[in-house]
C-alpha positions as CSV (number, residue, x, y, z in Angstrom):
1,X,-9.0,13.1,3.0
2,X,-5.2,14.1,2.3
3,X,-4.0,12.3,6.1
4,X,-5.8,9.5,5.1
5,X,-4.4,9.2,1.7
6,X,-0.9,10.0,3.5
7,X,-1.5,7.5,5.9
8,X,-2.8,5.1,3.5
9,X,0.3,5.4,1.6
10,X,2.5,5.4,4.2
11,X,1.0,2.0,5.1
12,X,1.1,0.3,2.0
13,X,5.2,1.2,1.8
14,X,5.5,-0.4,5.1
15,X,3.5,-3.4,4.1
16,X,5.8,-3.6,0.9
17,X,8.8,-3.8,2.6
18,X,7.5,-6.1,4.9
19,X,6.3,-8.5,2.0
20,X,10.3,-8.1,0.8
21,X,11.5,-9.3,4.0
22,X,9.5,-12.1,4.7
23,X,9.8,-13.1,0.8
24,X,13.4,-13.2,1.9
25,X,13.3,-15.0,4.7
26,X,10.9,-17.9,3.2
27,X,13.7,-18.1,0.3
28,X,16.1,-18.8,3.3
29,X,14.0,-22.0,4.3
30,X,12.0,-20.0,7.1
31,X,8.5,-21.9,6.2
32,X,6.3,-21.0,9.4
33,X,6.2,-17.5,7.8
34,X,4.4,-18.9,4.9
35,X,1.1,-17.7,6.1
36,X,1.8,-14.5,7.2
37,X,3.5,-13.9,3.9
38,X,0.3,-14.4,2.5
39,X,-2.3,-12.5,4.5
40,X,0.4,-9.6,4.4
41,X,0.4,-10.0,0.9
42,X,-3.6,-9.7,0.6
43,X,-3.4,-6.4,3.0
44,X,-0.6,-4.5,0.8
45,X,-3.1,-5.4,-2.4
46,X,-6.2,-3.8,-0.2
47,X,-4.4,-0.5,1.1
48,X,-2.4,0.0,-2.0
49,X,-5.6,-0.3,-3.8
50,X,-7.4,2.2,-1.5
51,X,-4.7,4.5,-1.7
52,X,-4.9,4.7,-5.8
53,X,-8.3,5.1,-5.6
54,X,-8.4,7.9,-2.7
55,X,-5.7,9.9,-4.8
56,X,-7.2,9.6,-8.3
57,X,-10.6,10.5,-6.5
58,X,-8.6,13.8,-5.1
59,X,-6.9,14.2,-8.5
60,X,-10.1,14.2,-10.5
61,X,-11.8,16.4,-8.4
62,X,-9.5,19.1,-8.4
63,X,-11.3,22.5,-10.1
64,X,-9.5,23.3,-13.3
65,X,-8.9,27.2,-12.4
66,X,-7.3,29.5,-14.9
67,X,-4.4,31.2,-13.2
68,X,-4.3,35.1,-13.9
């Protein structure tokens, strides 16, 4: 569970860099990258969301164990 939650987060940074890139380039007047733009937008939504959930699943169920 923790590689894929470290993958999954590693993924969704790319992704979100990528989404600041190409958001730069459409402000530039490149408009063929309109569509990826979008479906790259709708994957960084997906893995970012998969990545919260992984890690608050691992969060919550961590044992509360009184250190000595």
């Amino acid at each position: 569970m923790k590689r894929l939650l470290l993958l999954a987060g590693a993924l969704a940074s790319v992704l979100l860099v990528s989404q600041l890139v190409m958001g730069l380039l459409l402000a530039q007047g490149q408009v063929k990258l309109r569509v990826a733009h979008q479906h790259t937008g709708i994957l960084t939504v997906v893995v970012t969301l998969v990545y919260i959930a992984g890690s608050m699943a691992v969060i919550a169920s961590r044992r509360n164990t009184p250190k000595p």
